[in-house]
N, C-alpha and C positions, 0 to 999 in steps of 0.2 A: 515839924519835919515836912520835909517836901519828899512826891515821890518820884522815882527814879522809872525810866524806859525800862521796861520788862521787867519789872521785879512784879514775880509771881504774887507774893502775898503780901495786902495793902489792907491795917486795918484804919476803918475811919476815926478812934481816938487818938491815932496817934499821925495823922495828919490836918496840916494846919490848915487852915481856909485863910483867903486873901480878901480883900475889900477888892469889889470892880464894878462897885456903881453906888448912889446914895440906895443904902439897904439892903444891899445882893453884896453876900459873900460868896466864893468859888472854892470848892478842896478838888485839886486834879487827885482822882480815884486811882487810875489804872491805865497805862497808855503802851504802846508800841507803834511802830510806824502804820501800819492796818488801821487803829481804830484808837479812839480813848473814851474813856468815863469819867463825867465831871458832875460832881453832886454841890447845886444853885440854891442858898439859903435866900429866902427873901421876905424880909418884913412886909405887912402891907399898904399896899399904898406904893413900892421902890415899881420901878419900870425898868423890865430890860428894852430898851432902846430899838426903834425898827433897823434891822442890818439884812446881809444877805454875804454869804462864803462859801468857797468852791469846796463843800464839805455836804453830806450828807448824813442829817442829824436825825436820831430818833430822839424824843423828848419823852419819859415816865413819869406823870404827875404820882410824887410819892407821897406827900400832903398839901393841904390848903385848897384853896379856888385863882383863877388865873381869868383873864379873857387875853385869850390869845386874838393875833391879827397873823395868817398866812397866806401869803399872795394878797385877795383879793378878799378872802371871807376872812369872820370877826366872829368866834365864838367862845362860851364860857367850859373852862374845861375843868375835872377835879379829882382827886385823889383816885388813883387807879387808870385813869385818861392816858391815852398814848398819842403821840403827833409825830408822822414823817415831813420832815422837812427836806426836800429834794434840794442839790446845789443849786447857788446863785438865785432861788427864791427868797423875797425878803422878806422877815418875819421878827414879832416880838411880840412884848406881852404887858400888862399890868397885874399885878399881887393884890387881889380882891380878900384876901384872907390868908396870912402869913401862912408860908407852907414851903415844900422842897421840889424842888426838877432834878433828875438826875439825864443827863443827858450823855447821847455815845452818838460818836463821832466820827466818820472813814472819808478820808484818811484822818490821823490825828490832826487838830491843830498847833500845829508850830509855838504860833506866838501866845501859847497859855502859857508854855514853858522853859 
């Protein structure tokens, strides 16, 4: 099941995850035009990719290990860790020990859904 703009209650078994990278699946959580919640499976070893979007992201490390790259610094983050990611800074990361990002989003991104 995919979910739907403002539907108040979203539970996680019964939405689907997507492939959007070798080893990162994506479940869009919860969205409205304001904000969304996207919870990032990633085996390890998958990389998300350096990018950068006119979006300001807060990033939860909910499991595993990651070493993120933001702007300019390069550090190792893990379960519990949180990252502001300001718009139009580029950032990304590598999966040091399979684990989850739940990430939120303002405004939403568009092109997840």
């Amino acid at each position: 099941m995919k979910t739907t703009k403002n539907n108040i209650w979203n539970f996680n078994t019964e939405i689907d995850a997507e492939p959007c990278g070798e080893g990162v699946e994506r479940k869009i959580m919860a969205y409205a035009d304001e904000m969304m919640c996207v919870e990032n499976h990633f085996k390890e070893g998958a990389i998300g990719a350096l990018h950068s979007h006119p979006h300001t992201q807060i990033t939860y490390v909910a499991s595993g290990q990651f070493e993120f790259t933001v702007g300019e610094e390069k550090k190792i983050v893990n379960a519990g860790d949180v990252l502001l990611k300001r718009n139009g800074i580029e950032h990304g990361c590598v999966c040091l020990k399979e684990g989850i990002l739940v990430d939120i989003f303002n405004p939403m991104r568009d092109e997840f859904v």
